[in-house]
C-alpha positions in Angstrom: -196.4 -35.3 87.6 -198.2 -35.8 84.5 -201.5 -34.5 84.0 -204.1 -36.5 82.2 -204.3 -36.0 78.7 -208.3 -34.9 78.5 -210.1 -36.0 81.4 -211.4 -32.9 82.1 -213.3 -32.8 78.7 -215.0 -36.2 79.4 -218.6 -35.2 78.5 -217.6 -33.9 75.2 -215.7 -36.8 75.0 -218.4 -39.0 75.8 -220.6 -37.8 73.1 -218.2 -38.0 70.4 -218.0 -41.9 71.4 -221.3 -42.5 71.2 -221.8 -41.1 67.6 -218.9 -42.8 66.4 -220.3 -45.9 64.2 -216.7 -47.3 63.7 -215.5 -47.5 67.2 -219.4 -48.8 68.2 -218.8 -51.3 65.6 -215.3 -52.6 67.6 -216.7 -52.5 71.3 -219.7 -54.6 69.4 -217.1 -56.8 68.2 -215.1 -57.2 72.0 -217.7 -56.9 74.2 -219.0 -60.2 75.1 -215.5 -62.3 74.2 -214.0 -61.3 78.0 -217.2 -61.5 79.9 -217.4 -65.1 78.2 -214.1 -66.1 78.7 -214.4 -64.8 82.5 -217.0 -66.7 83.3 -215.5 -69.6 82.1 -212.7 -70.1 83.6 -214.2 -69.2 87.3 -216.5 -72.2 86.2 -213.5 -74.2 85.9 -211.9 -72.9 89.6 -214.4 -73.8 92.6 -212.2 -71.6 95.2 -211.9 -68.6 93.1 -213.9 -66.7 95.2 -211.3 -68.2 98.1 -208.8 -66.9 96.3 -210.0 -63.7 95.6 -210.4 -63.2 99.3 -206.5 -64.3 99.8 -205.6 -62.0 96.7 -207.2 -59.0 98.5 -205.3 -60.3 101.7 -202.0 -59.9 100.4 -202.6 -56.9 98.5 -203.4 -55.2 101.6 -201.0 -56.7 103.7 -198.3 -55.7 101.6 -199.5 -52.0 101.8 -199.5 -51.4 105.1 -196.0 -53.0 105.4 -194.7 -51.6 102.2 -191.8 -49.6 103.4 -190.5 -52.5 105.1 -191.0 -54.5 101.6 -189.4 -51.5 99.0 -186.0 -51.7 101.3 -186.1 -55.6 101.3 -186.9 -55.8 97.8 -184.2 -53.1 96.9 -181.8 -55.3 99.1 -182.0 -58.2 96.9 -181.9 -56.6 93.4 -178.8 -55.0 94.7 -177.4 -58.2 95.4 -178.3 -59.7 92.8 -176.1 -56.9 90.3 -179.4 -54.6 89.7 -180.1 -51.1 90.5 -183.1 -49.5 92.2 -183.9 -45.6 91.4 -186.9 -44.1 93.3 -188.7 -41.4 91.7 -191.0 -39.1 92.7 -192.8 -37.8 90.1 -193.0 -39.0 86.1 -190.8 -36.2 85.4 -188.0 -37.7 87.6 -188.3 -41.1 86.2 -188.0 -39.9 83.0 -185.1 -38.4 83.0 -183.9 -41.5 84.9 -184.5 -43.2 82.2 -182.5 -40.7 80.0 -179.3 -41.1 81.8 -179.6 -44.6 81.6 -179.6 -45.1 77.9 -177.4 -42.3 77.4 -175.0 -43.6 79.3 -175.2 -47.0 77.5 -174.9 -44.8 74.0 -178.5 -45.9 72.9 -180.5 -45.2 69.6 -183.4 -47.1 70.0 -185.6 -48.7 72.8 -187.0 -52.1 72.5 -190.5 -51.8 75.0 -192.5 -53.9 76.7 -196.0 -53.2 77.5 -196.0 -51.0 80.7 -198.7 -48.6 82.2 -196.5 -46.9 84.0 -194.5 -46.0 81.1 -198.0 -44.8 79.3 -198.3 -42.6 82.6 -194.8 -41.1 82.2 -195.2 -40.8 78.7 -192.1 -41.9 78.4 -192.0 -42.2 74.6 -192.3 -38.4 74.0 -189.3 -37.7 76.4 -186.9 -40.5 74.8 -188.6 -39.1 70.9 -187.0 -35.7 72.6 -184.3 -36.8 72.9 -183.5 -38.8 69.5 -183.8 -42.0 70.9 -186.8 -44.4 69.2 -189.2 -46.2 71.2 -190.6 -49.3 69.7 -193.6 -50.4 71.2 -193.4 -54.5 71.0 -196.9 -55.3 72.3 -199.2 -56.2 69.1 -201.9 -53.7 70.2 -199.5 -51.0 71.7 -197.4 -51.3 68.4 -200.7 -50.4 66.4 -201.8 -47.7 68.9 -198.4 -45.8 68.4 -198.6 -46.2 64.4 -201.7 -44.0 65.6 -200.3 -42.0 67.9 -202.8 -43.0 70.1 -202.4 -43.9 73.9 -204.2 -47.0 75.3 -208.1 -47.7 75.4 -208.1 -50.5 77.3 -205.0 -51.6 79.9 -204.5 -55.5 78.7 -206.2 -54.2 75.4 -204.6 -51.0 74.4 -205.9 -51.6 70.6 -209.6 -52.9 71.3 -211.3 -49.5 70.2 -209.9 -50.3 66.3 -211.3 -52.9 63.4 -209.0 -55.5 61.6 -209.5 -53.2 58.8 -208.1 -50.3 60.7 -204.8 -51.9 61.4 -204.3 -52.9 57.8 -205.0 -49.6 57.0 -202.5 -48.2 59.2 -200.1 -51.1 58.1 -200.4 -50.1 54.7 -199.7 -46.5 55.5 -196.9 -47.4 57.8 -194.6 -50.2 56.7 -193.7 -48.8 53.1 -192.1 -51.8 51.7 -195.6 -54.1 52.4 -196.7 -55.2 48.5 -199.8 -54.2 47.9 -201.0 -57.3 46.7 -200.2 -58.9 50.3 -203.6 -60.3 51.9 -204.0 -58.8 55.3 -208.0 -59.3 56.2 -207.4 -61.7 59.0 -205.8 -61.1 62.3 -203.5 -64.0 61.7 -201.5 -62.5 58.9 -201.5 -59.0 60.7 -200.0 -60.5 63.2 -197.3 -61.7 60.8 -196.7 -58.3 59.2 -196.3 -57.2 63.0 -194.0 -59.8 63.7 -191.7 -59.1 60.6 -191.2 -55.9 61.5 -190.7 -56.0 65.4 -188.1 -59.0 64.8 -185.7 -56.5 63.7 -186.7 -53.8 65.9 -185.5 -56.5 69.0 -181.7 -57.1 67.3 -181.3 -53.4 66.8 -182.6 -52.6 70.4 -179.8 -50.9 72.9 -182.3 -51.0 75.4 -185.3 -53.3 76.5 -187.6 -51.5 78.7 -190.8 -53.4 80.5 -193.0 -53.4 83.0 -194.3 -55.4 85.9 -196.9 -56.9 87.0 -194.9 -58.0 90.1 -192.0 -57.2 92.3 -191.0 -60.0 94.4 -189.6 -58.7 98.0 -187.9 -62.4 99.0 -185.6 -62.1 95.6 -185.8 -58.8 94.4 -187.6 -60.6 90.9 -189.7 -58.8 88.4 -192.6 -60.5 87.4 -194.1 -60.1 83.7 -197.1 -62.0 82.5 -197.5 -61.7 78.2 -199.1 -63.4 75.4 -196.8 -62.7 72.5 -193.7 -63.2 74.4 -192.4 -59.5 73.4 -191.6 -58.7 77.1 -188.9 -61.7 76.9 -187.3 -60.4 74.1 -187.3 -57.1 75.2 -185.9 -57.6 78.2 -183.1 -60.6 77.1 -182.0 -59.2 74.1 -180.4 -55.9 74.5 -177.8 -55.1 76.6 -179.6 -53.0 79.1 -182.9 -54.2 80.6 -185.0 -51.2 82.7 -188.0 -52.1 84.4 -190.6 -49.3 85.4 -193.2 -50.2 88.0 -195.1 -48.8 90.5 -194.5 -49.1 94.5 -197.8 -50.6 95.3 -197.0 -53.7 92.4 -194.5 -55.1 95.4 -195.7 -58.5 97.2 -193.6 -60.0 100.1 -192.8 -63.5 98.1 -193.1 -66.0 95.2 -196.3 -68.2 96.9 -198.4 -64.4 97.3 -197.4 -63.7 93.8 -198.3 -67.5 92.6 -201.4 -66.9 94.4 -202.4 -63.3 92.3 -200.9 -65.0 89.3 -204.1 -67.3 89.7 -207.0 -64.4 89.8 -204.8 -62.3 87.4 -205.2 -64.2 84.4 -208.9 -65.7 84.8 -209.8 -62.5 85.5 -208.2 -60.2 82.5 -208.5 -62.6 79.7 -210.3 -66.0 80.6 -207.5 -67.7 80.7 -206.1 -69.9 83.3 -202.7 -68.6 83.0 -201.4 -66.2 80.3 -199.0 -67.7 77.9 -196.1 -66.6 79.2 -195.0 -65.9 82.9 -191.5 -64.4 83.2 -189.2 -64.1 85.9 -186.2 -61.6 85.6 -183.7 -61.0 88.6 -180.6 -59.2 88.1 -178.1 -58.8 85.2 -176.9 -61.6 83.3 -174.6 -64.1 85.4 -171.4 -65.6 84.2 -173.0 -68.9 83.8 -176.2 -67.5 82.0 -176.9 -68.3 78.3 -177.9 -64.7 77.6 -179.6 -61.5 79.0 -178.7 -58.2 79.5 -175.6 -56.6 81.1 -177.1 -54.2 83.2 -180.7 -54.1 85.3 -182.0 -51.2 86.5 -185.9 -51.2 88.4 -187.4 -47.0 88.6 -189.8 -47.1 91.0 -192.7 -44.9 90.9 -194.6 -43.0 92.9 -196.4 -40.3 91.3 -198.8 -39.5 94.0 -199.6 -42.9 95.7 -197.9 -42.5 98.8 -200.5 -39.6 98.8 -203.1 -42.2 98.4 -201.8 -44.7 100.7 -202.8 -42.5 104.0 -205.8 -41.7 102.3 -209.3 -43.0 102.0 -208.3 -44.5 98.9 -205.5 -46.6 99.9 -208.1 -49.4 98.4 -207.5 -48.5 95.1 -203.6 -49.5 95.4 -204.8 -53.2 95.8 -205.4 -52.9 91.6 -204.0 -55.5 89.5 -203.9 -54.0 86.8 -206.5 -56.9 84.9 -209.2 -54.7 83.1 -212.1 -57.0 84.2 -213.8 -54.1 85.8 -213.8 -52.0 82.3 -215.0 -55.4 80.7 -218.2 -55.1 82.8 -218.9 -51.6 82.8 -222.2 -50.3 81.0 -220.6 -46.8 80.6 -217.2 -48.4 79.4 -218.7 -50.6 77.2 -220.6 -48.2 75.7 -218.2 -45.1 75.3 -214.7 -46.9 75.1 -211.3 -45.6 76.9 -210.5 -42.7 75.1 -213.5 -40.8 76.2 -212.0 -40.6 79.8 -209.1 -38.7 78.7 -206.9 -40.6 80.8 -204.4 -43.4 80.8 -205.9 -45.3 83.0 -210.1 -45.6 81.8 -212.6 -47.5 83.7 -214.0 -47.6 87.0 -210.7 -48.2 87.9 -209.5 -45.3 86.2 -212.4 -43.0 87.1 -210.9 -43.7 90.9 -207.6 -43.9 90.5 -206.9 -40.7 88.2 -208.5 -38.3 90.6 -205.8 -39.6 93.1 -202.8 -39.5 91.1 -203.5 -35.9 89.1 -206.2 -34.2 91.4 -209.9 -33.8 91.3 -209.7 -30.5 89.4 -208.5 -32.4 86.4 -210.8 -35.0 86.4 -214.0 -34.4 88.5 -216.7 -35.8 85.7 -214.8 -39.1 86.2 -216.5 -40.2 89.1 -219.9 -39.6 87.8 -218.8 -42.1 84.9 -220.9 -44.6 86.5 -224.1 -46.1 86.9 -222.8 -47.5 90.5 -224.6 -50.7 89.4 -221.6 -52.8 91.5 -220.7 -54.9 88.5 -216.6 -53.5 88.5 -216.9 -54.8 92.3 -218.7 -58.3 91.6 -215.8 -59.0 89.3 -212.7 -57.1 91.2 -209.9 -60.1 91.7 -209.1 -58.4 94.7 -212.3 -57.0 95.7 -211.6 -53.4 96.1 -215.1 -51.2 96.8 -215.1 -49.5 93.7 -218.2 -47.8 93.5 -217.6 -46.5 97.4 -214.5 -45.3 96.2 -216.9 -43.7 93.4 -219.6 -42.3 95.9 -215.9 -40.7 97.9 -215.1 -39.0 94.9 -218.4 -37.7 94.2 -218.9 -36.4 97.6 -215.4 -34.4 97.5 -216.4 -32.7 94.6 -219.7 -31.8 95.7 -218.4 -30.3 99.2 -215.6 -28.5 97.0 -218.2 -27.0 94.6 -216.6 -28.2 91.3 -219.0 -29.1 88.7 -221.8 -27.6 87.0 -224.1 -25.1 89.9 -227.5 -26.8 88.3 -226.2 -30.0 89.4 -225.3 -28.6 92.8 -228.6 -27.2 93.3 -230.6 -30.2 92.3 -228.9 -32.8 94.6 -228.8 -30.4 96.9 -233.0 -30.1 96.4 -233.2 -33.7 96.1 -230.9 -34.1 99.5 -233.6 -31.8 101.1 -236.6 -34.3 100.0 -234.8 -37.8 101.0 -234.1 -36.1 104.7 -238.2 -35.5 104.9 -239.7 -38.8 103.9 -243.5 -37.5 104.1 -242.5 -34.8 102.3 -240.8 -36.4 99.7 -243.6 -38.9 99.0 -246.1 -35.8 98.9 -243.8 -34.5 96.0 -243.5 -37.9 94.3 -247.2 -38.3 94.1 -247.9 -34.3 92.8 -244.8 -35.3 90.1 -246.8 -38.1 89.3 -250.2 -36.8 89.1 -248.5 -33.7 86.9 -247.5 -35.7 84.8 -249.7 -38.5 84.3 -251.8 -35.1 83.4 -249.7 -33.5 80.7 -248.2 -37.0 79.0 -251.9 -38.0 77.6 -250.2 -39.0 74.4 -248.2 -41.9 77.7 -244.9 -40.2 76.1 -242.9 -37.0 76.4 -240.9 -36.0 73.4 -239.2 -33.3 75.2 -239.2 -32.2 79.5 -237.4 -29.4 81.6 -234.7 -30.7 82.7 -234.1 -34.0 80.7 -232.9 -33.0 77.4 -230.3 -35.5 77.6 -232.8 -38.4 77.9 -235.5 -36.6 75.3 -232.9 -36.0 72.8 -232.6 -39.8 71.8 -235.3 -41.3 73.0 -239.1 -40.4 74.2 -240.3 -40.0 77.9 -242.6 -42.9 79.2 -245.6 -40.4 81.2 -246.2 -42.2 84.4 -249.0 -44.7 85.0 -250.7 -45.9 88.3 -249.6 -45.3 91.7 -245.5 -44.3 93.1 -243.4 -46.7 93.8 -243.7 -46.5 97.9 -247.9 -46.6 97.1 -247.3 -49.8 95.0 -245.1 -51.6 97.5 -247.4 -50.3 100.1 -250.9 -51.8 98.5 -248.4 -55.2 97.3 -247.9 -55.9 101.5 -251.2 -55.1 102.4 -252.3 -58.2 100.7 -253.3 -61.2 102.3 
């Protein structure tokens, strides 16, 4: 199982975000576009929120039937000339992997976008073992020039500037002429595209992901907008997909269904350019694709999760709406959480896949405002799943002992309602005293809050006296 890379340094993390102008200056730049876009297309869709209900359906449904649903799904790819490999842990899918393209003789690796592959890290252990990876998603290409791993799931590259990339192209692709124009994204994207085209032909492999498994055919499902994940997967001779367990759904219709929240959802779009459908090897009456088809399946700890509390969390399709929504994430960016997987969506599901130990500030990487829920396509309860978290580590004793001992004072107060309005009034009247000047620059206690900005000093009544005196009136 691989650890995540720096979640447990996410505060430090955090702060380093916030001071950086340039990646400010691209979550400026993204931040509103997929809200927008969202909110759009649900415009144009009166039963979205129908179908979000029958997307959550089938998610679930499909979890607590999925044993049933791996051996029917494996039953059909082996009919249809594939292989299914189970692993347990990223290690073991790995090396999977490994014996795949060794077998096949390969030098390089044509990829797809895939999270799962991120998780493994996948490309270190083929880079081990002198086989290159070639990352053919646009922002996943760019984040590897970097040696960087994702910020965003559907966005991997969102955290960078046009002017970054052409940077990095400039650095990267030696034989670029430096009088070639590359300030807009259009002729980026042609650089890119130059240079992946012959990555594809030279490919031995084509690895992808999926955003679906199809039990009634044994098909993987893939949903791009470049069309990379066709190539990579038609081209060479071998295509390996990598997925998850919990990405199975019983048929086509559930996955038609999901297809319809996925998209609006992720990018604003009704449906993402490209939708492809991939069962088996190559057939003697096909045109082209590859000669053998091999599905890893993963688990990696979410079997673990499926008899747990957080079972929920498996219903994830993988769309980054809730990260689009999310004050903290909007504000701090994916690389702060040190994981591959950033977000509220992250900050739940990380904990459950590599332990609380590693990542116990993750939970707390929320206002718990409800936003990631408002927009989940299949409504899983993130911040409960949040507050779950939260309480684990706090009846484990990990974190800091100051933050132990004042929820554990402020716990005390909320149990004793007279008491703790006697205590909100005396903090009130203290100070009201001391603020005079109506500001604090600095307070016990709230250095993080006084270090940016100043303190208001409280004016009138509490909030309970207020209320109080509002419903007295006539």
């Amino acid at each position: 199982m691989s650890a995540p890379l720096s979640a447990a340094e996410f505060t430090a993390n955090a702060h380093r975000a916030l001071g950086d102008t340039q990646l400010q200056h691209a979550l400026h730049n993204s931040r509103d576009g997929f809200i927008l876009k969202r909110a759009k297309a649900i415009a144009r869709l009166p039963e979205f929120e129908a179908l979000r209900d029958a997307a959550r359906d089938i998610k679930a449904h499909t979890l607590e039937y999925l044993d049933l649903y791996l051996e029917a799904y494996e039953a059909k790819v082996l009919a249809s000339g594939g292989i299914v490999h189970y692993a347990a842990t990223s290690e073991t899918a790995n090396s999977i992997v490994l014996d795949i393209c060794q077998r096949h003789g390969a030098k390089s690796v044509a990829k797809g976008k895939s999270m799962i592959g991120e998780e493994m890290g996948l490309n270190a252990a083929l880079e081990a073992a002198s086989i290159e990876p070639v990352e053919t998603d646009l922002g996943e290409y760019i984040i590897q020039l970097r040696h960087e791993m994702p910020s965003h799931i559907i966005a991997p590259a969102v955290h960078l500037t046009k002017e970054q990339v052409a940077a990095d192209f400039r650095r990267v692709h030696i034989d670029l002429p430096h009088d070639r124009d590359l300030t807009e994204p259009s002729s980026l994207l042609t650089e890119a595209r130059k240079i992946l085209r012959e990555k594809f032909l030279a490919a031995d492999v084509g690895i992808t992901g999926a955003n679906f498994l199809i039990a009634e055919t044994g098909t993987s499902i893939i949903v791009t907008n470049e069309g990379n994940g066709d190539l990579s997967q038609s081209l060479p001779k071998v295509h390996i997909v990598l997925a998850s367990i919990e990405k199975l759904v019983p048929t086509l219709e559930d996955a038609g269904e999901l297809l319809r929240v996925l998209a609006r959802s992720a990018t604003g779009q009704d449906m993402s350019v490209y939708t492809t459908l991939s069962t088996g090897p190559r057939r003697p009456a096909d045109p082209d694709g590859p000669q053998a088809y091999h599905v890893i399946l993963l688990d990696n700890g979410r079997t673990k999760m499926l008899g747990s509390d957080f079972a929920e969390m498996l219903r994830c399709i993988r769309c980054g709406a809730c990260m689009n929504h999310c004050p903290v994430y909007q504000s701090i960016g994916g690389h702060a959480y040190g994981s591959v997987y950033p977000g509220p969506m992250g900050s739940v599901l990380t904990p459950g896949l590599f332990g609380l130990d590693h990542s116990s500030d993750l939970p707390n990487a929320s206002t718990l405002c409800g936003a990631c829920e408002s927009v989940c396509p299949v409504r899983i309860p993130l911040p409960k799943l949040l507050r779950d978290w939260r309480t684990r580590a706090f009846n484990r004793h990990i974190g800091p002992e100051s933050q132990r001992i004042g929820l554990a004072f402020w716990g005390f107060l909320a149990k004793r309602p007279a008491l703790y309005g006697f205590a909100a009034r005396m903090g009130m009247w203290a100070l009201a005293l001391l603020g005079h000047a109506g500001k604090f620059r600095a307070l016990p206690f709230a250095d993080g809050w006084t270090a940016s900005r100043d303190f208001p000093a409280p004016q009138g009544g509490t909030f309970q006296a207020q209320f109080s005196a509002l419903r007295k009136r006539p």
